[in-house]
PDB file of N, CA, C and O in Angstrom, chain B, residues numbered from 101:
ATOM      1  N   UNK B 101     -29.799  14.342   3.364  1.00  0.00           N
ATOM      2  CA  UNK B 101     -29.231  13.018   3.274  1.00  0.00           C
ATOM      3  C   UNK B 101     -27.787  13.077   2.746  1.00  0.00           C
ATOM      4  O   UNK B 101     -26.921  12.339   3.216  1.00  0.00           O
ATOM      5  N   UNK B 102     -27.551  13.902   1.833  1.00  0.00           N
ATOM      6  CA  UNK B 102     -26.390  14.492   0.957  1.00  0.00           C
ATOM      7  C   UNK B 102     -25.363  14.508   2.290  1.00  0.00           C
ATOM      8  O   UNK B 102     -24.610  13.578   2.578  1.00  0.00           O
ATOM      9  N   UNK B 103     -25.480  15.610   2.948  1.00  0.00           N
ATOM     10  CA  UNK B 103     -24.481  15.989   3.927  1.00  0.00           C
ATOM     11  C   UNK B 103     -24.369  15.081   4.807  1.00  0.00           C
ATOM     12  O   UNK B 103     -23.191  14.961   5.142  1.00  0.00           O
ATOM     13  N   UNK B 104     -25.306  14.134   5.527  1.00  0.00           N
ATOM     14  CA  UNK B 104     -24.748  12.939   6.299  1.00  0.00           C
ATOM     15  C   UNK B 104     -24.247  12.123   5.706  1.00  0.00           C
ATOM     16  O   UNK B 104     -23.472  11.480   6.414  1.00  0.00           O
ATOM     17  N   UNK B 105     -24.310  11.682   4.348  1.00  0.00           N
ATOM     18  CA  UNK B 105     -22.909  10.895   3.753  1.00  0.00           C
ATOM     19  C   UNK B 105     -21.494  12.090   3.446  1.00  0.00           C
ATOM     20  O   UNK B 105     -20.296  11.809   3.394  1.00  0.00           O
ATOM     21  N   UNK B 106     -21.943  13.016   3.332  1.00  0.00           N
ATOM     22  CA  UNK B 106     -20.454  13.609   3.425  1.00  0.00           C
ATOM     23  C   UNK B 106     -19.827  13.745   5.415  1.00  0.00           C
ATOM     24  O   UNK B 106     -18.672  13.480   5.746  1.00  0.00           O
ATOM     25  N   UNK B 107     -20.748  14.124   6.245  1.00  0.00           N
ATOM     26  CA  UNK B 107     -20.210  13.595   7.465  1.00  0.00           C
ATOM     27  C   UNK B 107     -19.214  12.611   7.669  1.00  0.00           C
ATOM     28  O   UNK B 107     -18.100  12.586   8.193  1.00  0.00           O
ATOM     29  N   UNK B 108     -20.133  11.619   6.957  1.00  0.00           N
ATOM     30  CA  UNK B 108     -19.304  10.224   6.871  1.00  0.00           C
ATOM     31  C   UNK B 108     -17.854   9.911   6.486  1.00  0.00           C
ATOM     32  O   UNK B 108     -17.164   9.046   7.026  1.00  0.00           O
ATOM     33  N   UNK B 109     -17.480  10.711   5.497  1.00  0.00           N
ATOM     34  CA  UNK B 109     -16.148  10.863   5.061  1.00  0.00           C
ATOM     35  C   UNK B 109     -15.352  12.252   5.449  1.00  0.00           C
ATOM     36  O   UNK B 109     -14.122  12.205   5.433  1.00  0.00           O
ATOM     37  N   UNK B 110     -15.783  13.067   5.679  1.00  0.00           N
ATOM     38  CA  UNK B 110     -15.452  14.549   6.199  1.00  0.00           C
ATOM     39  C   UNK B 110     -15.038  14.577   7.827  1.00  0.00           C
ATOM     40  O   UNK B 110     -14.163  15.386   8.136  1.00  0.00           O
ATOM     41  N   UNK B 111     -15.472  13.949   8.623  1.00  0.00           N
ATOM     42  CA  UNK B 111     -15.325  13.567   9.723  1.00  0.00           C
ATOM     43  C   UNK B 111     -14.163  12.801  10.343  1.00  0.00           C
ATOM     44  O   UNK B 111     -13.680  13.120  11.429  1.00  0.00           O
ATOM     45  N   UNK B 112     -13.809  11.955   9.735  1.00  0.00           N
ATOM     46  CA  UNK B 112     -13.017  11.070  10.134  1.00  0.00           C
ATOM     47  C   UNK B 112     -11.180  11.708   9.620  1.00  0.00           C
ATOM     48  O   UNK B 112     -10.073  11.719  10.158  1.00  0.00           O
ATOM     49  N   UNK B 113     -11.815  12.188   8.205  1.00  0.00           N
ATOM     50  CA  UNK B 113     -10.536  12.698   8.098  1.00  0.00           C
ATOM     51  C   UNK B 113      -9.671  14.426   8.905  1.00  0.00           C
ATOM     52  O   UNK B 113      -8.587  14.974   9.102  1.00  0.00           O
ATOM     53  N   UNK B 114     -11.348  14.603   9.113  1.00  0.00           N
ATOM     54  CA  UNK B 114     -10.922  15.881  10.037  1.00  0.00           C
ATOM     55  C   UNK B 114     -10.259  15.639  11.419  1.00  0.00           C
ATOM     56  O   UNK B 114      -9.651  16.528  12.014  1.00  0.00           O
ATOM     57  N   UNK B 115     -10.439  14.196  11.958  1.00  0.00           N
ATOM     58  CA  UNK B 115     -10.284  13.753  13.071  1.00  0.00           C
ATOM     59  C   UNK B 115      -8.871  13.252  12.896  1.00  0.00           C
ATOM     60  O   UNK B 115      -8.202  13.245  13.930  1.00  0.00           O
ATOM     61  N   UNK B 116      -8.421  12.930  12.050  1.00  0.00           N
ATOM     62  CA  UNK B 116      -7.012  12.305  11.308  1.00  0.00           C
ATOM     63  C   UNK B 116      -6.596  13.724  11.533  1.00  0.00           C
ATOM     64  O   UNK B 116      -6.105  13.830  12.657  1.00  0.00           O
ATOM     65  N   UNK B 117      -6.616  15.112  10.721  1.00  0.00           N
ATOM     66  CA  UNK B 117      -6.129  16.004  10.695  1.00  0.00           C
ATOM     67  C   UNK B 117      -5.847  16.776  12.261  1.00  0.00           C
ATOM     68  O   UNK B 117      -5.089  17.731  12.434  1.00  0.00           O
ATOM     69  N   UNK B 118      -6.299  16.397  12.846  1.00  0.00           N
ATOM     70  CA  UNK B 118      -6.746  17.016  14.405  1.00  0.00           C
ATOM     71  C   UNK B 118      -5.461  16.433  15.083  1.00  0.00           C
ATOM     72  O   UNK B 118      -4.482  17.093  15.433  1.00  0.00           O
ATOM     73  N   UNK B 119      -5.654  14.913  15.223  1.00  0.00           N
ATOM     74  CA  UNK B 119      -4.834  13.820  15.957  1.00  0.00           C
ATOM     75  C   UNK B 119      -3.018  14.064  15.312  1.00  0.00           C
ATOM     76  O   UNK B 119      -2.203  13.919  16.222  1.00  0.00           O
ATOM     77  N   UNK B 120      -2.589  14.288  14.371  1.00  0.00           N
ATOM     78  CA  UNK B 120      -1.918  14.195  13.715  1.00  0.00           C
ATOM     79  C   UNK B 120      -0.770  15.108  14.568  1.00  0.00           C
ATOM     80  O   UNK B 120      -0.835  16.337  14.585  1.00  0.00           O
ATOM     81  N   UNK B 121       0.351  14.304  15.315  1.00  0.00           N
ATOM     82  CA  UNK B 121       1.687  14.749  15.691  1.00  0.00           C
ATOM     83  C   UNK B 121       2.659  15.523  14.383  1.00  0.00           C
ATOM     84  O   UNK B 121       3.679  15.016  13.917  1.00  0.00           O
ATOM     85  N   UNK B 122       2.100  16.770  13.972  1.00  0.00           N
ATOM     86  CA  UNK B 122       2.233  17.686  13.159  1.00  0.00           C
ATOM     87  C   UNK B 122       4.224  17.799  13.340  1.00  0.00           C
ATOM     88  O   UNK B 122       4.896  17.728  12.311  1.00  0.00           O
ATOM     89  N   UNK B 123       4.795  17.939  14.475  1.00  0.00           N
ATOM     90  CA  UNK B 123       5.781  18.808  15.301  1.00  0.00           C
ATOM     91  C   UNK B 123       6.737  17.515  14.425  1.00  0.00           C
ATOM     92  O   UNK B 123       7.423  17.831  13.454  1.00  0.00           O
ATOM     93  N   UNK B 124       6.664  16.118  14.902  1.00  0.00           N
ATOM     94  CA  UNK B 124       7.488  15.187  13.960  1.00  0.00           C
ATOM     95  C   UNK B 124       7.062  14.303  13.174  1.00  0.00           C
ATOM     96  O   UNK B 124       7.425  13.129  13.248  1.00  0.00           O
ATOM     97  N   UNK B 125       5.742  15.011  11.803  1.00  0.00           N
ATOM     98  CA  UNK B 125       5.732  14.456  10.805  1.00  0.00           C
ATOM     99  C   UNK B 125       6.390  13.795   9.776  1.00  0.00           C
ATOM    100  O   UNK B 125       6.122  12.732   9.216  1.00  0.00           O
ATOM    101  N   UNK B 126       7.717  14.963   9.539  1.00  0.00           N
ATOM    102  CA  UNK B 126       8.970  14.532   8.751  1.00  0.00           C
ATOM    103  C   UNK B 126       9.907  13.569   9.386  1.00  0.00           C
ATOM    104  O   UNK B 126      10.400  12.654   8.727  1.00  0.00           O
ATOM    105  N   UNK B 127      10.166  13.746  10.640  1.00  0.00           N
ATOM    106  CA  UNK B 127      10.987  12.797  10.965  1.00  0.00           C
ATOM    107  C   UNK B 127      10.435  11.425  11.022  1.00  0.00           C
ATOM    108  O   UNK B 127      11.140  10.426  11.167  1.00  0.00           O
ATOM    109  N   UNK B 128       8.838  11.411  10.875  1.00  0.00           N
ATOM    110  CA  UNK B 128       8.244   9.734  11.126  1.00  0.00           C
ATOM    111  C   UNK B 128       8.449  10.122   9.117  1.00  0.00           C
ATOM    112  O   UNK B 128       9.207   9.395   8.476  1.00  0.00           O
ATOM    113  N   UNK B 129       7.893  10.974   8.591  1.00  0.00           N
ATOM    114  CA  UNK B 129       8.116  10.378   7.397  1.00  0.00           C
ATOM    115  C   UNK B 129       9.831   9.902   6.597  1.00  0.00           C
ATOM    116  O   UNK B 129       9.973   8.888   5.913  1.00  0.00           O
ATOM    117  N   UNK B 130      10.852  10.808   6.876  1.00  0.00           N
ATOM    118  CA  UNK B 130      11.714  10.017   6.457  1.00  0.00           C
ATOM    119  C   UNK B 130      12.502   9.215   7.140  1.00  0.00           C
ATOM    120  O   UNK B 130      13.641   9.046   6.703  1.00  0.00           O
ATOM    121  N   UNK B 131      12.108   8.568   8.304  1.00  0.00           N
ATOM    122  CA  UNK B 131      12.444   7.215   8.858  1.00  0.00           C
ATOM    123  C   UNK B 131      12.383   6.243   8.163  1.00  0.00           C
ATOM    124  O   UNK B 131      11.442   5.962   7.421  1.00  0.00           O
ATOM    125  N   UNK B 132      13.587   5.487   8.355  1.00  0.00           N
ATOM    126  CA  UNK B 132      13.730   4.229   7.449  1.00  0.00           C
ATOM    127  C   UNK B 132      12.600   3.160   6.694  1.00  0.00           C
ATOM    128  O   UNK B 132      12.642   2.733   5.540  1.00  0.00           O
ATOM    129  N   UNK B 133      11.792   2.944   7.542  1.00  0.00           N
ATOM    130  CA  UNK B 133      10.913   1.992   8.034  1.00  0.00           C
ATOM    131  C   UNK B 133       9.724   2.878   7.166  1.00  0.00           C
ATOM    132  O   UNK B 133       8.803   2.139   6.817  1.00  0.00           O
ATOM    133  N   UNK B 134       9.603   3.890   6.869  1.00  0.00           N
ATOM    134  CA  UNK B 134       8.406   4.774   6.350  1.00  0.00           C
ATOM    135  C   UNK B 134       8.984   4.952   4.543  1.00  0.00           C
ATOM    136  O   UNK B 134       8.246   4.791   3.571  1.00  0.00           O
ATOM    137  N   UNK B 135      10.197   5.251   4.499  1.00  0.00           N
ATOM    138  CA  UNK B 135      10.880   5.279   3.009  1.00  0.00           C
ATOM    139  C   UNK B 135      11.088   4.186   2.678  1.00  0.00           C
ATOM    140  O   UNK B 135      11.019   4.226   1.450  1.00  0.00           O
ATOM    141  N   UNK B 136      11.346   3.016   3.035  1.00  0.00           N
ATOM    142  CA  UNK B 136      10.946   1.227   2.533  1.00  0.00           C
ATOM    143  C   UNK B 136       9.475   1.010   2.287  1.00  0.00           C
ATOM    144  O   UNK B 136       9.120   0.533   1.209  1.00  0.00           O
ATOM    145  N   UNK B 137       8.574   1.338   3.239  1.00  0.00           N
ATOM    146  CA  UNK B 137       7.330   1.249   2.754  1.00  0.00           C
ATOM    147  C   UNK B 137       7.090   1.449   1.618  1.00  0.00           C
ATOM    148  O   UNK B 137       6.881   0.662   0.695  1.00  0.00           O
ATOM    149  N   UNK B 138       7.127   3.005   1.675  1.00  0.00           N
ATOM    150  CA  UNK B 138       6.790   4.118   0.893  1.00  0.00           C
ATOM    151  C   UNK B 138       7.275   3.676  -0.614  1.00  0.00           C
ATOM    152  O   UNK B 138       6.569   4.094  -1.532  1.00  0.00           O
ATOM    153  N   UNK B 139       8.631   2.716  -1.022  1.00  0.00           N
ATOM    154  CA  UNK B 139       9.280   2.494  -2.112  1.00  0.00           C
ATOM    155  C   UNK B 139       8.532   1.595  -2.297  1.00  0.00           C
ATOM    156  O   UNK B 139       7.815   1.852  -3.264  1.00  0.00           O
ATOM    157  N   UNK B 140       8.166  -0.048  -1.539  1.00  0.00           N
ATOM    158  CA  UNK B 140       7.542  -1.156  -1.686  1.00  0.00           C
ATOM    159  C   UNK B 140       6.156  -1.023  -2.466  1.00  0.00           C
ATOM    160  O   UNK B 140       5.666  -1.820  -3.266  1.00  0.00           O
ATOM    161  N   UNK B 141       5.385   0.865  -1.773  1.00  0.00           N
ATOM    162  CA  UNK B 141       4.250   0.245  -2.278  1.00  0.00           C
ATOM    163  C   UNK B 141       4.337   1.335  -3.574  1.00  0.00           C
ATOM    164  O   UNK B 141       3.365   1.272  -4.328  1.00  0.00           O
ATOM    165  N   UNK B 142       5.168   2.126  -3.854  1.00  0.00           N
ATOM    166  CA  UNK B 142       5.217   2.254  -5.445  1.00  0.00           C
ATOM    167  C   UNK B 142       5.669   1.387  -6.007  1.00  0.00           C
ATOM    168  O   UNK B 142       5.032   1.024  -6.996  1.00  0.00           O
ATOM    169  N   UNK B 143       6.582   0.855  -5.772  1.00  0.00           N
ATOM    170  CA  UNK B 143       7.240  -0.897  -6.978  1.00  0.00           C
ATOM    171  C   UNK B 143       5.940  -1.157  -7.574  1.00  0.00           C
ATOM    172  O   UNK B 143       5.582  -1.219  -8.750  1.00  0.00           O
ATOM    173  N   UNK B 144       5.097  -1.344  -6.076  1.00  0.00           N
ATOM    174  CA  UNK B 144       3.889  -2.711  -6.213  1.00  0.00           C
ATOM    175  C   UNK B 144       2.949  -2.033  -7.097  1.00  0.00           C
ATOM    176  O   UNK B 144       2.438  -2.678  -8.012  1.00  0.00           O
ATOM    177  N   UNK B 145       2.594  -0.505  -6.883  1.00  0.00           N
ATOM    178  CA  UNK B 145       1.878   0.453  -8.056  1.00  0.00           C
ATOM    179  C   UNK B 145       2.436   0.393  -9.262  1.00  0.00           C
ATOM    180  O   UNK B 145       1.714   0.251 -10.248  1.00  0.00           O
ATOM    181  N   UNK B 146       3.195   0.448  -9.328  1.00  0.00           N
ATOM    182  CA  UNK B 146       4.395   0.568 -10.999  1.00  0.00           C
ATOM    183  C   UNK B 146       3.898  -0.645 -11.870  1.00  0.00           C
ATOM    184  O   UNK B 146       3.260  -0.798 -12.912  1.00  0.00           O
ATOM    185  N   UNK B 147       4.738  -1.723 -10.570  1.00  0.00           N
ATOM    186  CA  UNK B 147       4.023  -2.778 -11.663  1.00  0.00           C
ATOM    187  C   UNK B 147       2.967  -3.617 -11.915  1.00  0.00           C
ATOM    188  O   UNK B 147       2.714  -4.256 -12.936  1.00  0.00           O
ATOM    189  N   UNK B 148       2.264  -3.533 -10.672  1.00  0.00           N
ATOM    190  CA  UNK B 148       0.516  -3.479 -11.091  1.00  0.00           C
ATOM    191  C   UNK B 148       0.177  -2.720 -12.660  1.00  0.00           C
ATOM    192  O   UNK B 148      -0.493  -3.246 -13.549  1.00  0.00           O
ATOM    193  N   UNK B 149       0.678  -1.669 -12.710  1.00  0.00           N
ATOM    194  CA  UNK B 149       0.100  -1.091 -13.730  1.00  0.00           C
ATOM    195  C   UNK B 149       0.605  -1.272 -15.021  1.00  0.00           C
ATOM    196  O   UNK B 149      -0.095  -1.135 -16.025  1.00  0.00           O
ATOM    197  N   UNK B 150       1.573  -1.519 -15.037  1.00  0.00           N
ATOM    198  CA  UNK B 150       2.799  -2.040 -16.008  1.00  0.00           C
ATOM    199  C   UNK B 150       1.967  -3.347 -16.571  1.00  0.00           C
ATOM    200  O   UNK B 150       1.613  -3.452 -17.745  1.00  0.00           O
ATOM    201  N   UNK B 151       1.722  -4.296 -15.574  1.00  0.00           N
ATOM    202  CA  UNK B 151       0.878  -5.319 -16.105  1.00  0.00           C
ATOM    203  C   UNK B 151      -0.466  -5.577 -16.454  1.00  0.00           C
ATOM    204  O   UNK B 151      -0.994  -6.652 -16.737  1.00  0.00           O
ATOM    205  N   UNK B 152      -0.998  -4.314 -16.387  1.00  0.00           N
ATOM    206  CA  UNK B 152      -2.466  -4.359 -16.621  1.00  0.00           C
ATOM    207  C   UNK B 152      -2.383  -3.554 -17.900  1.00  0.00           C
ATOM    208  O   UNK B 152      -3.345  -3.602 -18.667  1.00  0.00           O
ATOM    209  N   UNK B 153      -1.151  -2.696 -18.254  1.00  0.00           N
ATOM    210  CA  UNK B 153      -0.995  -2.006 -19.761  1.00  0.00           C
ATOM    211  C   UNK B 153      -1.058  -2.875 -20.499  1.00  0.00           C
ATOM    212  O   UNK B 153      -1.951  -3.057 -21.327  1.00  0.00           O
ATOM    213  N   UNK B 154       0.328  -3.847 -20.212  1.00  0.00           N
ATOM    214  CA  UNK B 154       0.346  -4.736 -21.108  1.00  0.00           C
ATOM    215  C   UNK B 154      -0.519  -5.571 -21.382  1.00  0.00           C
ATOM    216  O   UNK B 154      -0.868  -5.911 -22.513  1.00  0.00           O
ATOM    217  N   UNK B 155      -0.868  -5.904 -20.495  1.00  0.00           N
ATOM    218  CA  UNK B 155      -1.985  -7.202 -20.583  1.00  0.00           C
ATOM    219  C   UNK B 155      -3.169  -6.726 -21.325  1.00  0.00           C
ATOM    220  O   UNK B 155      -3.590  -7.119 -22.413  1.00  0.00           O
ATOM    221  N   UNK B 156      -3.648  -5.775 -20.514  1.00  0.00           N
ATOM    222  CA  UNK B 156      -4.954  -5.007 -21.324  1.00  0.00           C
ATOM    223  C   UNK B 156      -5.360  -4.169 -22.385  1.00  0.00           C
ATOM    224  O   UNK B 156      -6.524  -4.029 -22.760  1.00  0.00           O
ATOM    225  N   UNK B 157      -4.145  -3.497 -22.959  1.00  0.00           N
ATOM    226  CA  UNK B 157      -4.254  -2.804 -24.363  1.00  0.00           C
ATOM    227  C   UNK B 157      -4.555  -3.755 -25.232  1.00  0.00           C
ATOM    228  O   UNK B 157      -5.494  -3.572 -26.005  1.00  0.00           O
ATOM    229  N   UNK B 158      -3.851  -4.882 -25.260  1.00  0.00           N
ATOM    230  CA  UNK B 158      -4.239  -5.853 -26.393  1.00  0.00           C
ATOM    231  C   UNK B 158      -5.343  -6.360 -26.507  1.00  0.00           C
ATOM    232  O   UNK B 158      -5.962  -6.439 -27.568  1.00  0.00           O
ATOM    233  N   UNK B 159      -5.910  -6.974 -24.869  1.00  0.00           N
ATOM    234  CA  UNK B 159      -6.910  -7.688 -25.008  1.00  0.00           C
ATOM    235  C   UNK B 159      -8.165  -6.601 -25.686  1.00  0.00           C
ATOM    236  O   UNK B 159      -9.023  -6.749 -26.556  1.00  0.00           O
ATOM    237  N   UNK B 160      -7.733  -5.397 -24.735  1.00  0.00           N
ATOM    238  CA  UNK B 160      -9.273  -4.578 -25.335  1.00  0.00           C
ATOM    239  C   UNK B 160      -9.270  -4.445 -26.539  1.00  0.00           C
ATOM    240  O   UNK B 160     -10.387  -4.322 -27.041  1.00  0.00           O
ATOM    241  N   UNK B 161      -7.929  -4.412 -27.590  1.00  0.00           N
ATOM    242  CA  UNK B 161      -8.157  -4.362 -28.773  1.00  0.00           C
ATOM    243  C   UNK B 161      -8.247  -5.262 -29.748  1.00  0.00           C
ATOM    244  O   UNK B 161      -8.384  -5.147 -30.967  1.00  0.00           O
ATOM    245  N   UNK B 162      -8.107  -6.590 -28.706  1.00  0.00           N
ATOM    246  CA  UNK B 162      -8.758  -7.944 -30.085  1.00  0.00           C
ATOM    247  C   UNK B 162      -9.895  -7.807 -29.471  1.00  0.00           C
ATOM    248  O   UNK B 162     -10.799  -7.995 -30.286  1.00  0.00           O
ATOM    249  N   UNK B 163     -10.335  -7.547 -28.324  1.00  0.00           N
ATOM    250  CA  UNK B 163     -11.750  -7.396 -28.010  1.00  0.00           C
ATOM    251  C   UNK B 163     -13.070  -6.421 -29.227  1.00  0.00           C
ATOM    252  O   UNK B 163     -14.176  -6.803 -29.610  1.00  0.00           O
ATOM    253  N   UNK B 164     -12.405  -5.259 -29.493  1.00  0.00           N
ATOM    254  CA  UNK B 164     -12.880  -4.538 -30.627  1.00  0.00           C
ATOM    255  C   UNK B 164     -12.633  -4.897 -31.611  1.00  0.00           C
ATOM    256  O   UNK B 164     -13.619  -4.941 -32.346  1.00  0.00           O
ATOM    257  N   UNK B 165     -11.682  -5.225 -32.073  1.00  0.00           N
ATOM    258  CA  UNK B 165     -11.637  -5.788 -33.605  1.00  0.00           C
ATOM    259  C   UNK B 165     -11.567  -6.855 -34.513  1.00  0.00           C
ATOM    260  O   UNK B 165     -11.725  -6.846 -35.734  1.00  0.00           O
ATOM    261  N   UNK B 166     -11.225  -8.073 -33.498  1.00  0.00           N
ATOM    262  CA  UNK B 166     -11.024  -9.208 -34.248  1.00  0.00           C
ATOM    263  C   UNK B 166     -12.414  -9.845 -33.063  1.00  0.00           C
ATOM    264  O   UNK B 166     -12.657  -9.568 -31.888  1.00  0.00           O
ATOM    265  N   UNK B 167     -13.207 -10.947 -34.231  1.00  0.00           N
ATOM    266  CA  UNK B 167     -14.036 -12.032 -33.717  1.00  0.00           C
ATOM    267  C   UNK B 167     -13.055 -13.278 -34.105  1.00  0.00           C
ATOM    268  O   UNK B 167     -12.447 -13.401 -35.168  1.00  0.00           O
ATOM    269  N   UNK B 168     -13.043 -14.160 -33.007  1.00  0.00           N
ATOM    270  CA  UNK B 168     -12.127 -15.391 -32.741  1.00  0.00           C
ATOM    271  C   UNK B 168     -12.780 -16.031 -32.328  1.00  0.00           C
ATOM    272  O   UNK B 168     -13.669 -15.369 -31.792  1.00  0.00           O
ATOM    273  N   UNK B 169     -13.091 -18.059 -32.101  1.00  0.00           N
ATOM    274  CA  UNK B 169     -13.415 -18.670 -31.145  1.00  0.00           C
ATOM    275  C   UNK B 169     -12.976 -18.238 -30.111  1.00  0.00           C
ATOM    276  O   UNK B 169     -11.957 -17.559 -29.979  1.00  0.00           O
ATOM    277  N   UNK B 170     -13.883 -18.680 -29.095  1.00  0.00           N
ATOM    278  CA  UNK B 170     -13.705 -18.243 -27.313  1.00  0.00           C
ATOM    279  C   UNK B 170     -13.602 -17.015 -27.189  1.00  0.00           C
ATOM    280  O   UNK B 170     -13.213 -16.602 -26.097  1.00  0.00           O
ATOM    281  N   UNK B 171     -13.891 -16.114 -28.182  1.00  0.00           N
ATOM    282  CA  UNK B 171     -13.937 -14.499 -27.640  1.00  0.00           C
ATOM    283  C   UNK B 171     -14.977 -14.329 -26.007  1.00  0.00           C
ATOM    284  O   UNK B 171     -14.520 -13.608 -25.120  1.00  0.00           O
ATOM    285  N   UNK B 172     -16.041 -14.900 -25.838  1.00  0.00           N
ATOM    286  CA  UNK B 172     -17.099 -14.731 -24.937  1.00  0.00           C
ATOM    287  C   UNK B 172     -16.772 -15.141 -24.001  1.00  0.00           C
ATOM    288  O   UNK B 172     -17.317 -14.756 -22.966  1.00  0.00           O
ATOM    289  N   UNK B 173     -15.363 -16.452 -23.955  1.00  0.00           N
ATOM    290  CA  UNK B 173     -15.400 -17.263 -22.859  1.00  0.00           C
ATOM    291  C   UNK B 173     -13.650 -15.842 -21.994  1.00  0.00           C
ATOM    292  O   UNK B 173     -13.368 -15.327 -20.912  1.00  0.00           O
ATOM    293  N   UNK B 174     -13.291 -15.874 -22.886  1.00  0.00           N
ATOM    294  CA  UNK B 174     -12.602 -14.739 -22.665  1.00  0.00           C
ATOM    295  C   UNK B 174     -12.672 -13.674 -22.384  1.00  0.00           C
ATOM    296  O   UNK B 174     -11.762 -13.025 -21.868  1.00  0.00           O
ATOM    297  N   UNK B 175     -13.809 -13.257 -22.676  1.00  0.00           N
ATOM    298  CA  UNK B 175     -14.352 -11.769 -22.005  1.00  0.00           C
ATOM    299  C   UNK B 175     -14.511 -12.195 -20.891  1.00  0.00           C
ATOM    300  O   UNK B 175     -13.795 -11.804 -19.969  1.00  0.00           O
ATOM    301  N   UNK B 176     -15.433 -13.046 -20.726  1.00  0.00           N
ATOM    302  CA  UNK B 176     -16.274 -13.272 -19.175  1.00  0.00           C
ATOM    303  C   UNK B 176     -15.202 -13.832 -18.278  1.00  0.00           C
ATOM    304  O   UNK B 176     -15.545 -14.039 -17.114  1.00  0.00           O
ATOM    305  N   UNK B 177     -13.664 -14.179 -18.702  1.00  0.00           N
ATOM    306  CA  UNK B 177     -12.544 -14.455 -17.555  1.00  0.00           C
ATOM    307  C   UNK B 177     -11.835 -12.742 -17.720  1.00  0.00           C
ATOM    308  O   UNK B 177     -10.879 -12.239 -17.129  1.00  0.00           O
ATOM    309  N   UNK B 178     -12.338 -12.428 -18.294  1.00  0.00           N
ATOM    310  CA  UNK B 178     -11.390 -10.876 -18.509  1.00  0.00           C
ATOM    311  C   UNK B 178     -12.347  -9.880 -17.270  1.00  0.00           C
ATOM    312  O   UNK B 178     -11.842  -9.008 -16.563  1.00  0.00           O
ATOM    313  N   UNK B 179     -13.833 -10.297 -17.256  1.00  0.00           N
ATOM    314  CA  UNK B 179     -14.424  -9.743 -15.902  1.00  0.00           C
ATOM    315  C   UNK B 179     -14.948 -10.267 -14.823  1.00  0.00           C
ATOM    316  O   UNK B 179     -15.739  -9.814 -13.996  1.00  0.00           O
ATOM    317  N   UNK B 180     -14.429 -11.249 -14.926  1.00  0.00           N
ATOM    318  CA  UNK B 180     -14.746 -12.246 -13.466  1.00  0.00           C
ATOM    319  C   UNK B 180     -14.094 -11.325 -12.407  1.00  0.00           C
ATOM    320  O   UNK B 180     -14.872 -11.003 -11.509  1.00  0.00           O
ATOM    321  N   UNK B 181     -12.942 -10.870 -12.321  1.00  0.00           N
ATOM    322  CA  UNK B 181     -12.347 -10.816 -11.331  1.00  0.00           C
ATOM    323  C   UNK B 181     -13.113  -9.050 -10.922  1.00  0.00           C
ATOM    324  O   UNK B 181     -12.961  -8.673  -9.760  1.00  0.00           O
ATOM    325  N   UNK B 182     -13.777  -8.228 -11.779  1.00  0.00           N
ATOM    326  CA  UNK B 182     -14.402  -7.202 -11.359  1.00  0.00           C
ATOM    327  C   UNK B 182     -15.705  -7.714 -10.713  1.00  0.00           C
ATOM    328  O   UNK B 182     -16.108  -6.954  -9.832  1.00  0.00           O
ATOM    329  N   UNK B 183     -16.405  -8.715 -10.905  1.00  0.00           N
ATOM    330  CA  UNK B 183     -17.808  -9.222 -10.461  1.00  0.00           C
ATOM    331  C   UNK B 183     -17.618 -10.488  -9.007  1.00  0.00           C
ATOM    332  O   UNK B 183     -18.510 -10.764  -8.205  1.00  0.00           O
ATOM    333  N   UNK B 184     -16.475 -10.959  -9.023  1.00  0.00           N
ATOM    334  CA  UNK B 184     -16.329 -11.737  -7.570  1.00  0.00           C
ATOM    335  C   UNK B 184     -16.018 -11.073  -6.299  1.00  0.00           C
ATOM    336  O   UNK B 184     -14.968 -10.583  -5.885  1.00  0.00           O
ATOM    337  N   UNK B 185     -17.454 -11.200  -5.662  1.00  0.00           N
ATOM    338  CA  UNK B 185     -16.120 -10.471  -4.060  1.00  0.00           C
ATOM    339  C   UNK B 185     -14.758 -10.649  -4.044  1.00  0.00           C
ATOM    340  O   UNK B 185     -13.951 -11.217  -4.779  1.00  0.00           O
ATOM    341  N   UNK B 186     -14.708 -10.055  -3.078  1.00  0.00           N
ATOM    342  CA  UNK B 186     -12.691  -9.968  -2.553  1.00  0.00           C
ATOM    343  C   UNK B 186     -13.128 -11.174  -1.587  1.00  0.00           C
ATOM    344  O   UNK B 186     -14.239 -11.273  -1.067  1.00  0.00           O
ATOM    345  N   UNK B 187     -11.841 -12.259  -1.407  1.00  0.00           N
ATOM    346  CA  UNK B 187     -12.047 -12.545  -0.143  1.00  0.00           C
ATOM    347  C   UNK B 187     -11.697 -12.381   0.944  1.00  0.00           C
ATOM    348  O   UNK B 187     -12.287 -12.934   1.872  1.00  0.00           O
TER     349      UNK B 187
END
């Protein structure tokens, strides 16, 4: 059962590796249009994470150490967004 879920993921990327116009990789990768991407979606990584430092070091640590009103109602908006589908 093990190895048909690794099929599952082993496969497809072997098929990626297969298909793959090897000869002008570099030139599709440093094409304009591929190095704008490529910058857009680190920004968008950077500061995704930038804002989840900030945001979340604190909370986890009034979460551990200080009891406040609305601590509970605050947790449970602090994991809503891990427990709602995507839409």
């Amino acid at each position: 059962m093990a190895a048909v879920g690794a099929a599952f993921f082993v496969l497809p990327l072997a098929g990626l590796l297969v298909r793959t116009p090897w000869g002008s990789a570099w030139q599709l990768l440093t094409s304009s249009e591929a190095v704008t991407a490529l910058r857009l979606s680190l920004l968008a990584s950077l500061s995704a994470t930038a804002i989840a430092v900030v945001l979340g070091v604190p909370l986890a640590w009034m979460f551990a150490r200080i009891a406040f009103p609305g601590r509970a109602v605050l947790r449970a908006l602090t994991v809503l967004p891990m427990v709602l589908p995507p839409v």
